[in-house]
Structure formats: structure tokens, C-alpha cells
N, C-alpha and C positions, 0 to 999 in steps of 0.2 A: 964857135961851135966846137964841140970836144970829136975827138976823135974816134971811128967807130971800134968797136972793143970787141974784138969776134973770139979771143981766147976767155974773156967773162964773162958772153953770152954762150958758150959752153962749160965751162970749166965750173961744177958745184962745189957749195961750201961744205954742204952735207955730205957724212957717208951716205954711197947709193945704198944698204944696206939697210942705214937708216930709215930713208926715205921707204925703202919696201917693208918696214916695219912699222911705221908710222900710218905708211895709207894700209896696210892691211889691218890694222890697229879702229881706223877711224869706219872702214870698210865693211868689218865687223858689227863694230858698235851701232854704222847705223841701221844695218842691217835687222837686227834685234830691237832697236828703238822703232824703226816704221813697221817690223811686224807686231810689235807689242798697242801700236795704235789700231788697230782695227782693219782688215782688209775692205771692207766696203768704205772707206774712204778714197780705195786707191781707183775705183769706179767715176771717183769725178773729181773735176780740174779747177775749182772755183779760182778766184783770183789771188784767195786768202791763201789755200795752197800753192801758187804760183810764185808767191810773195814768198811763202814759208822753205819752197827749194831755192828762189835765192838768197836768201838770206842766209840759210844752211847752207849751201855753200862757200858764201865770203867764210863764214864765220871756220870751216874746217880745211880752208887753204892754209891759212898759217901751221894747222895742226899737221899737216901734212909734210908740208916742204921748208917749212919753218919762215928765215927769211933771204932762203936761197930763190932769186930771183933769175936761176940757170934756165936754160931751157932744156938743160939734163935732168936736173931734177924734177922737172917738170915733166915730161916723156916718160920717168923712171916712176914719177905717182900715179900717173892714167894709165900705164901700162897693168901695172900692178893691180887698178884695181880692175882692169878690164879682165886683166886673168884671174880673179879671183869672179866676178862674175862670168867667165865663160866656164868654169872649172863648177862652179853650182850648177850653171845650166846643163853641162855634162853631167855633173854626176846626179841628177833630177830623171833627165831621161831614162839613163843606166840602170837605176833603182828605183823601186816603189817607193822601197821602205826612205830610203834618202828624200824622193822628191816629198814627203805625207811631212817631214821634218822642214824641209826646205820652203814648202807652197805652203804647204796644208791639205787638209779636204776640204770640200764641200757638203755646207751644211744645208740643212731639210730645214724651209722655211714654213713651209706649206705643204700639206698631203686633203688626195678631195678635198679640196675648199676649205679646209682646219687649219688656220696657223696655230704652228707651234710656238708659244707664247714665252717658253722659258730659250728654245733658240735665239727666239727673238731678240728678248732681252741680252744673250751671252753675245749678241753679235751687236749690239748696240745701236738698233736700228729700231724705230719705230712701226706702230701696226700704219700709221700716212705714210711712211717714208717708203717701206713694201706697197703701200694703193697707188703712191707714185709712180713708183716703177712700173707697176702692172698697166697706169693709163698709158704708159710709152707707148705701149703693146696693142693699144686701142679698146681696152675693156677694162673695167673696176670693178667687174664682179667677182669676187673671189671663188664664186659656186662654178664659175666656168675653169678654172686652177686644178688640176690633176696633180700635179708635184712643183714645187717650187725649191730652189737651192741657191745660196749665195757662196757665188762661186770663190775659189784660193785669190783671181785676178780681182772682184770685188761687184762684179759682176753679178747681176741676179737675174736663174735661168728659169723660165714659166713652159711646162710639159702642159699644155692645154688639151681637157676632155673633148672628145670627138664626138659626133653621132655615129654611131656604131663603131666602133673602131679605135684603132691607137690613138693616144695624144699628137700632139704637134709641140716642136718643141721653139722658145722663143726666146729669144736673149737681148 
């Protein structure tokens, strides 16, 4: 049995500099890949997408830390990109105009009972895939839907007609 090696399991091959360029590099990127797929995906967990973040994963460690097996370089990737998402989540809050860039809006799926059909289509969601969601809710009637919006999270909100009075609102 070899000896344990505590100045290799510190000591990177990488510049840390690197490494902060590299994950804010990949941090980036996928940042713009998963908002370029659709936010109502990000709404559900199937097993396919479960599969698809690890696998995304393995495949963007090497891109990261290369094959610096430190545990600096390591510490110096997840930092990095932890500060690059805590630094969006600030700057989201701070700003409208930032988070409308960062999240998005929410789009109007539905008004009284009307889906909006070309919404529809821009979010990539079917007219079943919206009756889905609404059964969650316990009703399929779309006549009972005062406004409907699918939300930046991927989430879709139902403002339900009342008898006399406001909507209720339902996520």
C-alpha cells in the first residue's frame, strides 16, 4: 500500500486562475444552453432528465478542472461557480431589468378560458400538456381559467374565475 500523499491531494496542476476561467467558461455556457431549451421543462424531473444532469455532469468535470485530481482545484471549480450563481441571484433581485434577462417573464397562456395558441406554440407546450396541468388542479375546464401563465421557474399558474368575485390563484 503506497503512502498517503497529503501535499498531492492539495497541491493543483492547474492554474487556480485557470480553473476560475474554465468553470465560469462552462457556467456560462450552460447557463444559455438550459435557458435556450425551454423553461417548462425545468417544471419536471423525469428520469430522462435525471440521466441527462448526470451525465452533463461527468461529461463537464474534465472541462473544468481538466486532469487535476486536487482537491484545490476542486474547491476552486465549485466555488466559482457558486459565486457566479449567487452573484445572478443578487443581481435578479437588485434589478428588474437584470432579473427579465436572467429568469425571464411570464408568459399568458390563457385569459377567460382562451388559450393563446401562438404562446402556446413559442413555449413549446401542447393544448394536453396545459389540460394536464390544469387536471393537477382538479378541473379540465378551461371555462373555469380566468388567466393562466407559465411561469420563468416552468411552473404554470391558474388565476381561477370565482362566483362573484376575484380569481383564486393556483400553481
Amino acid at each position: 500500500m503506497a503512502p498517503f500523499d497529503w501535499q498531492g491531494l492539495w497541491t493543483p496542476e492547474l492554474n487556480p486562475f485557470e480553473v476560475v476561467f474554465r468553470a465560469t467558461a462552462v457556467y456560462l455556457f450552460a447557463q444559455v444552453v438550459l435557458r435556450l431549451s425551454g423553461r417548462k421543462e425545468f417544471a419536471r424531473s423525469s428520469t430522462f432528465d435525471i440521466v441527462l444532469l448526470l451525465i452533463i455532469s461527468v461529461c463537464l468535470r474534465k472541462t473544468i478542472v481538466a486532469d487535476d485530481d486536487s482537491l484545490s482545484a476542486a474547491f476552486i471549480g465549485l466555488g466559482t461557480l457558486a459565486a457566479w450563481d449567487r452573484l445572478f441571484s443578487w443581481l435578479a433581485m437588485r434589478s428588474h431589468k437584470a432579473a427579465v434577462v436572467l429568469e425571464g417573464r411570464p408568459v399568458e397562456l390563457v385569459r377567460e378560458g382562451r388559450v393563446n395558441e401562438a404562446n402556446l406554440r413559442r413555449c413549446l407546450m401542447s393544448r394536453e400538456e396545459l389540460l394536464s396541468r390544469l387536471r393537477e388542479h382538479g378541473t379540465e375546464s378551461l371555462r373555469r381559467v380566468r388567466l393562466a401563465y407559465l411561469e420563468p421557474d416552468g411552473k404554470v399558474t391558474f388565476m381561477m374565475k370565482k362566483e362573484g368575485g376575484e380569481g383564486t390563484a393556483l400553481q
